[in-house]
C-alpha positions in Angstrom: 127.9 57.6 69.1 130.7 59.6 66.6 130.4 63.0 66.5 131.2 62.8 63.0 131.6 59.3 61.1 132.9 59.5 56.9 133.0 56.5 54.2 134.4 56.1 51.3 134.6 60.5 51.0 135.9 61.6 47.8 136.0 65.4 45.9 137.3 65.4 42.9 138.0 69.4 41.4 138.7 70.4 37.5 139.3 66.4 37.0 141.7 66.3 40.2 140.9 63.8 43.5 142.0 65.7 46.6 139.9 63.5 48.7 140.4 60.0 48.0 138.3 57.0 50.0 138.1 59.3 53.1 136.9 57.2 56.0 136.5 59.5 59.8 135.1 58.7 63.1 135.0 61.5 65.7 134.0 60.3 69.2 131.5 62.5 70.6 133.1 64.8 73.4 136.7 64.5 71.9 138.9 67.2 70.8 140.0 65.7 68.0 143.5 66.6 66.0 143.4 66.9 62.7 147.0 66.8 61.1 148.6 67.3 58.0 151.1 69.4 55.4 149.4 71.7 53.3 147.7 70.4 50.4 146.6 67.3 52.2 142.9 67.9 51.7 142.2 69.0 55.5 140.1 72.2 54.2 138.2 70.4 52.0 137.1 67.8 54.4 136.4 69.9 57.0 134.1 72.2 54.3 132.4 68.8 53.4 131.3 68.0 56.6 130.1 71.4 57.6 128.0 71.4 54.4 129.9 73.9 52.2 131.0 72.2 49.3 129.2 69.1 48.2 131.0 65.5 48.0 131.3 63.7 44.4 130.8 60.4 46.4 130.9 58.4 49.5 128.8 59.5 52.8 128.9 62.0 56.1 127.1 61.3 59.1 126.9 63.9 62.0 125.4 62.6 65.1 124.1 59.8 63.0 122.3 61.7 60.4 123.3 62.1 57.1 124.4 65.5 56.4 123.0 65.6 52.8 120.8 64.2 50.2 121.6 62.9 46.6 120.9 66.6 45.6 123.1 68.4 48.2 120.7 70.1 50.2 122.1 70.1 54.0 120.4 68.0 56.7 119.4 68.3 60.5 123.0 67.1 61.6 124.9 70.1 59.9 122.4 72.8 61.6 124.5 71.4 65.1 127.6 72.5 63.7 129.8 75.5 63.9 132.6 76.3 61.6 135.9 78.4 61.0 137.2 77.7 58.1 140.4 79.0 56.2 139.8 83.2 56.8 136.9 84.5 58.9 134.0 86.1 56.7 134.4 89.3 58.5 132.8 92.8 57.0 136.0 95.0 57.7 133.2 98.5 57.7 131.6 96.2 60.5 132.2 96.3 64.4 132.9 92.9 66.1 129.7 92.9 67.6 127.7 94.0 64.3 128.8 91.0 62.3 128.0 89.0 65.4 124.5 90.4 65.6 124.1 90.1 61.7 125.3 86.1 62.3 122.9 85.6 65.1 119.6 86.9 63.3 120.4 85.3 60.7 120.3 82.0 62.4 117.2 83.3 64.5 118.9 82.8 67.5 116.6 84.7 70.7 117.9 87.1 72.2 120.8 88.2 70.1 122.2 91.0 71.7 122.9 89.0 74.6 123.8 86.0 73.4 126.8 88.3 71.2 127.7 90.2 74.3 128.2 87.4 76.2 130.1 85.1 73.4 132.5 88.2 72.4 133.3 88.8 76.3 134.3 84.9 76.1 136.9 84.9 73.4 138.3 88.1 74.8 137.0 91.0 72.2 134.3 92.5 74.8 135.8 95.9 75.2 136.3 96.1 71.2 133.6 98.9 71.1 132.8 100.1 67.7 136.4 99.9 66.0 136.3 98.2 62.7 137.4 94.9 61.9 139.3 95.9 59.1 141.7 97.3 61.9 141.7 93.7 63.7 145.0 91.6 64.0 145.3 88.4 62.5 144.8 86.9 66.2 141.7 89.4 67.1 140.5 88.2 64.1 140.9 84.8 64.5 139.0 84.7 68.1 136.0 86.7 66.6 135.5 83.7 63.8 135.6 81.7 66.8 133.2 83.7 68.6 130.7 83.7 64.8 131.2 79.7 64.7 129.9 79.4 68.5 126.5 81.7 67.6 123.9 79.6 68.0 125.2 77.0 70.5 126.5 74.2 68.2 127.4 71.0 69.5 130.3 70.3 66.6 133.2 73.0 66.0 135.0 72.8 63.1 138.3 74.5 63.4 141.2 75.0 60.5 143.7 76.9 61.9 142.5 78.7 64.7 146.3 79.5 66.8 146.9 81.0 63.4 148.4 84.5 64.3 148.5 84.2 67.6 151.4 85.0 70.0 152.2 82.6 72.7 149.9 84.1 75.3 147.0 84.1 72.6 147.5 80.8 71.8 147.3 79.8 75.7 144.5 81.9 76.5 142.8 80.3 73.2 143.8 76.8 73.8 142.3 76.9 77.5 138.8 78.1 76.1 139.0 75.3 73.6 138.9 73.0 76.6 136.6 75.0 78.5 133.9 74.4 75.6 134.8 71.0 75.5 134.8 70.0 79.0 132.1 72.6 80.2 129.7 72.5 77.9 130.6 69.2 75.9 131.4 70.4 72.1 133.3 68.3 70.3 135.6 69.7 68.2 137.8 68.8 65.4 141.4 71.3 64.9 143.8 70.9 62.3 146.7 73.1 62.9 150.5 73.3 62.4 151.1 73.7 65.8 151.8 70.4 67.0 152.7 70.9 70.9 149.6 73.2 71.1 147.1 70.4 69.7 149.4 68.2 71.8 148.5 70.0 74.9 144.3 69.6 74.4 143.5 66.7 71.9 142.3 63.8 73.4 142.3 62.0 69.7 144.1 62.4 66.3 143.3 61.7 62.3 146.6 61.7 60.0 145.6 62.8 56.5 148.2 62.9 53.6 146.9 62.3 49.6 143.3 63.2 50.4 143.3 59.9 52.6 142.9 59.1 56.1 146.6 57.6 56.9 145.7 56.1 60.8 143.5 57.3 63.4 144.5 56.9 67.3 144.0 58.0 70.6 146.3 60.4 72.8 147.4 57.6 74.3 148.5 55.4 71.9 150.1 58.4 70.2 152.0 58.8 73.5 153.5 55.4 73.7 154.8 55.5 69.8 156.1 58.6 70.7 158.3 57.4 73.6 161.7 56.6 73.9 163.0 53.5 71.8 166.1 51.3 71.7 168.7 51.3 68.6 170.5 47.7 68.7 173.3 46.6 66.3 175.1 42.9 66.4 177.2 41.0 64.1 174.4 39.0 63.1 171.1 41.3 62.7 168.8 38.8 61.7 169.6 36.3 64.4 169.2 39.0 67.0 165.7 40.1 65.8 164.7 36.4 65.9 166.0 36.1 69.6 164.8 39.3 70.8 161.2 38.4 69.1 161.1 34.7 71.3 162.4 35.9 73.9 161.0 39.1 75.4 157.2 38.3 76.2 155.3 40.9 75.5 153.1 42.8 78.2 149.8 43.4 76.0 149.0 46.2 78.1 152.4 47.9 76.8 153.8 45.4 74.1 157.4 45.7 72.8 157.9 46.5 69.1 160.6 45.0 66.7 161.7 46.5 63.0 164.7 45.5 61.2 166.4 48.8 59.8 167.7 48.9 56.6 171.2 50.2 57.7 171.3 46.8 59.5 170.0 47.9 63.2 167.2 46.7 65.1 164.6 49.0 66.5 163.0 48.4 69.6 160.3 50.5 71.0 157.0 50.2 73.5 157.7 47.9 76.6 161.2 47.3 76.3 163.8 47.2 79.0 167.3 48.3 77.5 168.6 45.8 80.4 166.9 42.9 79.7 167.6 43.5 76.2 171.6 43.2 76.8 170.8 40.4 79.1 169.4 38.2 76.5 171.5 39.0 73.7 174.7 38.4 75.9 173.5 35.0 77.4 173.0 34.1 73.3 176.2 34.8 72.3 175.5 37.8 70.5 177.8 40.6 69.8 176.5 43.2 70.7 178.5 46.5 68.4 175.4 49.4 69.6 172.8 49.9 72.5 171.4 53.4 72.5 168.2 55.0 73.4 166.5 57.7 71.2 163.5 59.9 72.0 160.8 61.3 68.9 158.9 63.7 69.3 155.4 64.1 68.3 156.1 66.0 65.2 158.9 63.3 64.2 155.8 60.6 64.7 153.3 62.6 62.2 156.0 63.4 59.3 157.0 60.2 59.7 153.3 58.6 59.4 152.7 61.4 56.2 156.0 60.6 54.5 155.1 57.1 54.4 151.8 57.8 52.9 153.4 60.4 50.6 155.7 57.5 49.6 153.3 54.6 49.0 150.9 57.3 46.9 153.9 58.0 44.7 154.5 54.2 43.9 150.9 53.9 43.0 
């Protein structure tokens, strides 16, 4: 069962779409990387499912209930959620544990006092004592709205920009209790941040959103293999070549080589490919062969790439 499954999600503000024909499946029990540039409509997505702001159309289901009516009012599946969203709520007259305790009996969780102890102590604020949140850094701040989205044990966590703020060690130290929750106790989570290698380090699955709509979504894996290294070929005769290299090289399904014909006249080759083989079969066809190089893109390359795209088609529209 998804986590989290959308259709057809639109919000439309002062006469403007920001989400367009959103469609999202969350596996249950992934950690699940949410990507792209400001503006994209992440926030409002994210606020959507966790029940905050109410979609003009199209449906959200959350362990396979929906999480609304026709009139808005929030069902059973948004109840098993957790949220940080955007800034933290945070009281700045109020200790870290205070707003946790006001958090907690508002949700009528049993024994609050422990329960915030214990959760503070997790995300690293225990010894925060009575100093004021006001007086927090962005990071401290940023691991007690971690700490408020986790009262009352959800089994969803929502998360815009949580390494926000945080120096490398932060980030680290936050990143491993992401897993821990995930792997320990079996939240799934959804993260949209900038931070590319960090999600890259945890997220087991990925959504691409640019234009309010869902662009492609994909596992680690496959994000791994488009990500690898691919071959740059150039001959006297492109289109010959690509019609060769297509018949020629079987492809291994498991790992199946790509072809694209580049507008500057090259051919790119990526997945499966051997840049031996390659040579081999252009060479025994007569083809002159004027480049063979291999490239390597990252994963940030991968999601611009993937936006841009998106960004570009939208604009033709």
């Amino acid at each position: 069962m998804d986590a989290i499954r959308t259709r057809a999600l639109s919000k439309i503000y002062a006469g403007k779409r920001v989400v367009n024909d959103f469609a999202m499946s969350v596996p249950q029990g992934s950690i699940y990387g949410f990507v792209g540039n400001n503006g994209a409509g992440k926030s409002t997505v994210m606020k959507m499912i966790a029940g905050l702001v109410i979609p003009s159309s199209g449906e959200i289901n959350v362990f396979g209930r929906a999480n609304s009516d026709d009139t808005g009012h929030t069902g059973s599946g948004v109840q098993r959620v957790g949220a940080l969203i955007e800034n933290p709520g945070l009281l700045p007259h109020m200790s870290a544990f205070d707003t946790m305790m006001a958090q907690a009996i508002a949700l009528g969780v049993a024994d609050p006092k422990t329960v915030c102890r214990n959760l503070l102590d997790h995300v690293g604020l225990g010894n925060t004592g009575r100093k004021k949140t006001g007086g927090f850094s962005l990071g401290m701040k940023q691991r007690l709205g971690l700490a408020l989205a986790l009262v009352g044990g959800p089994d969803l966590l929502l998360l815009d920009e949580p390494l926000n703020g945080l120096d490398p060690e932060g980030a680290r130290a936050m990143r491993g209790l992401l897993v821990q929750l995930n792997q320990q106790r079996g939240i799934t989570i959804v993260i949209s941040s900038h931070v590319l290698d960090q999600l890259e380090r945890m997220c087991t699955h990925y959504g691409v959103i640019a234009n309010g709509h869902m662009v492609r979504e994909m596992t680690a894996e496959q994000v791994q293999s488009e990500c690898g290294d691919s071959l740059t070929v150039r001959t006297a005769d492109t289109a010959t070549a690509l019609a060769i290299l297509e018949d020629q090289l079987a492809n291994n399904p498991a790992n199946p080589v790509r072809f694209a014909a580049e507008p500057d006249g090259s051919i790119t080759i990526a997945g499966g490919f051997d840049a031996a083989e390659v040579s081999r079969v252009l060479h025994d066809a007569n083809q002159t062969v004027l480049e063979l190089s291999t490239k390597s893109r990252d994963m940030e390359d991968y999601f611009v790439a993937l936006m841009d795209g998106a960004r570009a088609q939208g604009d033709l529209r």
